[in-house]
C-alpha distance (Angstrom), angle and dihedral (degrees) to the residues before:
residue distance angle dihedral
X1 . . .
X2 4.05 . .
X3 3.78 81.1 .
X4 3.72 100.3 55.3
X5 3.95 89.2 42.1
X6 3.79 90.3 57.9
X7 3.58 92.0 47.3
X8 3.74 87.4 56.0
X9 3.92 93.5 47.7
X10 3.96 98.1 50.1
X11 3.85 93.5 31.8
X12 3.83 80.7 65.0
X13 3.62 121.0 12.0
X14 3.40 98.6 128.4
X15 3.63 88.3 61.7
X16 3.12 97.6 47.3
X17 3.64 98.5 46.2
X18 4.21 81.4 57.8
X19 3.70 95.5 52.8
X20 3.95 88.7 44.2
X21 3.63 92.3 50.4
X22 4.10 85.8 47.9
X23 3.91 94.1 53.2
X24 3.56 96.1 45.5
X25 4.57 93.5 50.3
X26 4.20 74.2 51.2
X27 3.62 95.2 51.0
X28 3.60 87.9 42.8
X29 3.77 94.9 50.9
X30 3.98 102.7 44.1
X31 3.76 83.0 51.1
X32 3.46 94.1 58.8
X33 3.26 95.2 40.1
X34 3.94 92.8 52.8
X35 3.48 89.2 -120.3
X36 4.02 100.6 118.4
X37 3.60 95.3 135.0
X38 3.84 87.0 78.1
X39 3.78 90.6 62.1
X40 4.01 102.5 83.7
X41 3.42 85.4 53.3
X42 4.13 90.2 52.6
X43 3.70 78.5 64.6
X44 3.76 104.2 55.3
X45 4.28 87.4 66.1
X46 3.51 96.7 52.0
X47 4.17 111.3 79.6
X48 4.23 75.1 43.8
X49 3.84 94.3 59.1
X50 4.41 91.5 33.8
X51 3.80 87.1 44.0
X52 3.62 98.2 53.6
X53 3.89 88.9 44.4
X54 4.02 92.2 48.2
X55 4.22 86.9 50.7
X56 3.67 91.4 40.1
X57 4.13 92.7 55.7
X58 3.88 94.7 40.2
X59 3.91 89.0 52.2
X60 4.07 82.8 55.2
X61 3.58 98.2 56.1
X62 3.89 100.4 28.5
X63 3.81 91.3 -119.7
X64 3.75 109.5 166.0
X65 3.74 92.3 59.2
X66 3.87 92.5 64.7
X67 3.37 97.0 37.7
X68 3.72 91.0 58.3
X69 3.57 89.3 58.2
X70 3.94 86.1 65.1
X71 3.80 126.2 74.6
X72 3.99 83.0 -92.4
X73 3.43 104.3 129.0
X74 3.78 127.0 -142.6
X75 3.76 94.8 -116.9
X76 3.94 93.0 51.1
X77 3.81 96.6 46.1
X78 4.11 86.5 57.1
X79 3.56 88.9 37.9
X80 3.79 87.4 61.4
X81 3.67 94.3 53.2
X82 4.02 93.8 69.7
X83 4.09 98.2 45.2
X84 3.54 82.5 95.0
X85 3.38 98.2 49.9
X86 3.54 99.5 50.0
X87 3.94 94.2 47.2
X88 4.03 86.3 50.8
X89 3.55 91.0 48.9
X90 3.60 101.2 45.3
X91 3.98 83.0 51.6
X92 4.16 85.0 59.0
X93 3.78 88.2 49.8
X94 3.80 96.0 58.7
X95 4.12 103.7 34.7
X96 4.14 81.0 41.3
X97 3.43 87.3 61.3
X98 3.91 108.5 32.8
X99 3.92 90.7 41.3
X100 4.02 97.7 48.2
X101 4.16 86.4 39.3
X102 4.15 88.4 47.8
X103 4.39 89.2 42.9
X104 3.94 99.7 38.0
X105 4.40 104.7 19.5
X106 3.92 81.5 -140.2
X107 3.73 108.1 126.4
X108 4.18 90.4 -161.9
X109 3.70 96.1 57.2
X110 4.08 94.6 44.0
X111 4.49 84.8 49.6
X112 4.28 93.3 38.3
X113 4.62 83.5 43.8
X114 3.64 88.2 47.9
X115 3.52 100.1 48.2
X116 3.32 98.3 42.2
X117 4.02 89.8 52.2
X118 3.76 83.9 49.3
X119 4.06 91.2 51.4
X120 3.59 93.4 40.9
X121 3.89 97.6 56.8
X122 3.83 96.4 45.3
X123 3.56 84.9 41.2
X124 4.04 100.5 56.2
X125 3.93 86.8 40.9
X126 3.74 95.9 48.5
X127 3.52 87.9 56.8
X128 4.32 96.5 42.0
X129 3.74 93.0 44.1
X130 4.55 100.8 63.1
X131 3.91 88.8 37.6
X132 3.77 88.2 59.8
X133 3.69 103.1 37.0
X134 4.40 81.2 57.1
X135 3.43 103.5 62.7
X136 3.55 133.3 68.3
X137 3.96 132.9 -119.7
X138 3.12 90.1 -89.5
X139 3.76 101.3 55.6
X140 3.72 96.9 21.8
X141 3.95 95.6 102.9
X142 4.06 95.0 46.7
X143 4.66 79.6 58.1
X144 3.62 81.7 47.5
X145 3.50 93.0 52.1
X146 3.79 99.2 29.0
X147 4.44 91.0 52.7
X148 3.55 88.3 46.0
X149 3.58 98.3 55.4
X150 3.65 84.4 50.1
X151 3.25 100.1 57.1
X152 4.05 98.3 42.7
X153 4.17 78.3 56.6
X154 3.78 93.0 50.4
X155 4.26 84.9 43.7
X156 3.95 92.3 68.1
X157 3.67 86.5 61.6
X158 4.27 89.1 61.9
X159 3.91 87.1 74.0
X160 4.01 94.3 58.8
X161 3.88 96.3 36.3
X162 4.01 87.0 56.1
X163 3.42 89.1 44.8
X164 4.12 85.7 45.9
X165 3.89 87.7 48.8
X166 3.49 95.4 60.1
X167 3.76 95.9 52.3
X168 3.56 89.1 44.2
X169 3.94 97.4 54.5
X170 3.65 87.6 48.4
X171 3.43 93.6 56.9
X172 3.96 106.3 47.9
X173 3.61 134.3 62.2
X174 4.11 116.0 -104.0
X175 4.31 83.1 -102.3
X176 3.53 93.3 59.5
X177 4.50 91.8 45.6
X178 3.86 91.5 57.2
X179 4.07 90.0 42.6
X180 4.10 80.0 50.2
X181 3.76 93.3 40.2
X182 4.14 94.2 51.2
X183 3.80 95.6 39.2
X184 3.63 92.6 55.0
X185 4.19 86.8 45.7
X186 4.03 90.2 47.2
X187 4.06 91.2 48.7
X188 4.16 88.3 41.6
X189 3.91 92.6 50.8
X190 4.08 94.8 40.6
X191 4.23 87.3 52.5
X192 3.67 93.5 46.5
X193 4.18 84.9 49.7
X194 3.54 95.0 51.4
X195 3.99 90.7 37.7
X196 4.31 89.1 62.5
X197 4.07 92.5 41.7
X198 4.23 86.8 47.3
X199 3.72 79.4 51.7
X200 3.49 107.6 45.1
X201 3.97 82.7 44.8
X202 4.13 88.0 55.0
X203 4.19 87.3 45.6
X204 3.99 96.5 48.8
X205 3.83 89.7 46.8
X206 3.30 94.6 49.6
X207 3.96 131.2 99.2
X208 4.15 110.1 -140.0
């Protein structure tokens, strides 16, 4: 696993270092602005843009069909591919909260924003991730393309359920938020596990 993650990192650190560099003049500029509350969503994009990149470079150099040579295992090399997303999306679960909390004082929003950023990142991944394992080099960039544009459609939907959230919160009891808050965890967790066996199913079928 440490392998495959440093693989990732040096296979495209120069990219990365760009899209870090991006984030943080964003961070930068909706905190000047006094617009924080837009950065747990800045998070929820991210394992998209770093996934696509990670795909892109291993379609370049042909890397799953040495590593599969190795004692890397199927399930590990698929594994790998949502680190990333979970580390991003436990980032949207804290600055959800703490931002909305520090904007609003109302400790139901900050948990039902948080979770929601959390859900929404594994979410978008969990469906990016199989779509690209499927295809072949050839046809790998237009499932790059195709999940992306997907997911930037689902995205316009973030500003409504926010602006559903807030209603919501301000019509249940605390009870009922925390019910809310672990249902939506339980239903994020159970689509990210069925995302990595649908992948590992996609890898072990697959010729390399």
């Amino acid at each position: 696993m440490k392998a495959l993650l440093y693989k990732d990192f040096v296979s495209g650190k120069s990219t990365y270092l760009l899209v870090l560099v991006t984030m943080v003049a964003l961070l930068a500029y909706v905190t000047y602005h006094g617009v924080m509350i837009i950065i747990p969503f800045l998070f929820v994009f991210m394992p998209v843009i770093l996934n696509s990149i990670s795909f892109g470079n291993e379609v370049k150099s042909n890397f799953p069909k040495f590593a599969f040579i190795t004692p890397i295992s199927r399930k590990v090399y698929v594994a790998s591919k949502y680190v990333l997303t979970t580390l991003f999306a436990a980032l949207a679960l804290i600055s959800g909260i703490v931002h909305f909390y520090h904007e609003y004082k109302n400790w139901d929003l900050a948990l039902m924003v948080g979770v929601v950023s959390f859900a929404v990142t594994i979410i978008f991944s969990s469906i990016q991730i199989p779509f690209i394992l499927k295809f072949d080099d050839e046809k790998v960039g237009i499932a790059i393309v195709a999940t992306n544009f997907i997911i930037f459609v689902l995205s316009r939907f973030l500003g409504r359920l926010v602006g559903g959230l807030v209603n919501l919160v301000q019509t249940v009891s605390q009870f009922h938020t925390y019910l809310i808050a672990g249902g939506i965890c339980v239903i994020t967790i159970l689509i990210l596990t069925l995302s990595q066996n649908i992948g590992v199913v996609i890898t072990k079928g697959k010729e390399y």
